[in-house]
C-alpha positions in Angstrom: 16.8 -90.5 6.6 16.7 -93.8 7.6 12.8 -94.7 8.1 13.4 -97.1 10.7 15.8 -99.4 9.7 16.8 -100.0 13.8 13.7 -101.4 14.3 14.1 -104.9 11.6 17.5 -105.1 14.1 15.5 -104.7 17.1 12.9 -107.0 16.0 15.2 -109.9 15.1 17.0 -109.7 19.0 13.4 -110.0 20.3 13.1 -113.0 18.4 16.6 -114.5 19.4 15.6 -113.6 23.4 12.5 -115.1 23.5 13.7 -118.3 21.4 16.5 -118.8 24.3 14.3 -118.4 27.2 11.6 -120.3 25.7 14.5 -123.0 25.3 15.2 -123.0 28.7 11.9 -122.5 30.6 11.3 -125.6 28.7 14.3 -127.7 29.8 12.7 -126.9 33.6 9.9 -128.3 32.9 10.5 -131.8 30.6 10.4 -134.5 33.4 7.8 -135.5 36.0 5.2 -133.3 35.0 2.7 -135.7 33.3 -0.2 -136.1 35.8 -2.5 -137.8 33.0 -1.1 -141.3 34.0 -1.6 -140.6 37.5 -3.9 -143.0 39.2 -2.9 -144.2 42.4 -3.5 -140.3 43.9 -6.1 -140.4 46.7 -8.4 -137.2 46.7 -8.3 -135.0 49.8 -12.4 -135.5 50.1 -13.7 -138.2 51.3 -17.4 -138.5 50.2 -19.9 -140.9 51.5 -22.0 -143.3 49.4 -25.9 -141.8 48.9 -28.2 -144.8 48.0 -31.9 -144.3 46.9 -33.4 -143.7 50.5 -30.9 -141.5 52.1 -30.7 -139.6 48.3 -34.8 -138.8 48.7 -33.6 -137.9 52.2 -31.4 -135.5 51.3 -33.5 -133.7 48.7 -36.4 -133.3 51.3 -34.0 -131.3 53.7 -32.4 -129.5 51.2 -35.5 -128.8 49.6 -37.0 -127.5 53.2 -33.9 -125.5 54.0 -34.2 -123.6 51.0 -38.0 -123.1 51.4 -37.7 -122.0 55.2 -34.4 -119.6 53.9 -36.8 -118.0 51.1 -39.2 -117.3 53.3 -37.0 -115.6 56.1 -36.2 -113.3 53.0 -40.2 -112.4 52.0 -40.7 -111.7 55.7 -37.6 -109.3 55.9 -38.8 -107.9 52.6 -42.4 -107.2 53.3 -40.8 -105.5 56.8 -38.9 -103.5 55.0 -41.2 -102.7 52.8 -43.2 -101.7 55.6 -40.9 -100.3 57.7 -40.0 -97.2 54.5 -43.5 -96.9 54.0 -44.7 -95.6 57.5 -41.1 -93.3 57.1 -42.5 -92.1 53.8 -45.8 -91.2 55.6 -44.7 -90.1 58.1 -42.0 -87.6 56.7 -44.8 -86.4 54.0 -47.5 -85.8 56.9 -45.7 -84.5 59.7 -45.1 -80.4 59.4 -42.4 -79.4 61.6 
């Protein structure tokens, strides 16, 4: 019996394969890939400058928008809420 012994065989091929195509994949990529020294790149977004009064500005309407959106949802959620309870009733009271 031999227990194996085609695996140790197997195992050192593995090892060759991946050692070549790790060789290679890394001969691709050796030039022009460092983007750390890369300064002179212009952003796609071009964002506008907030100062102190148009920033105060800004965090009113937001803060408004968000108010007027949460209250949209209580309304639809007291509706609802409203709208399942006369089903409930009704269903519960009405004999057919």
């Amino acid at each position: 019996m031999s227990f194996g012994s085609g695996s140790i065989p197997g195992y050192l091929q593995r090892l060759r394969n991946s050692k070549n195509r790790r060789e290679k994949r890394q001969k691709e990529f050796k030039g022009g890939n460092d983007y750390s020294t890369v300064k002179s790149v212009k952003t796609e977004y071009d964002l506008p400058k907030f100062t102190n009064y148009n920033f105060s500005e800004f965090k009113k309407k937001v803060k408004e928008e968000a108010e007027q959106e949460n209250n949209k949802q209580r309304i639809f959620l007291v509706l609802f809420a409203i709208a399942v309870a006369i089903i409930f009733l009704f269903f519960k009271y009405y004999k057919i």
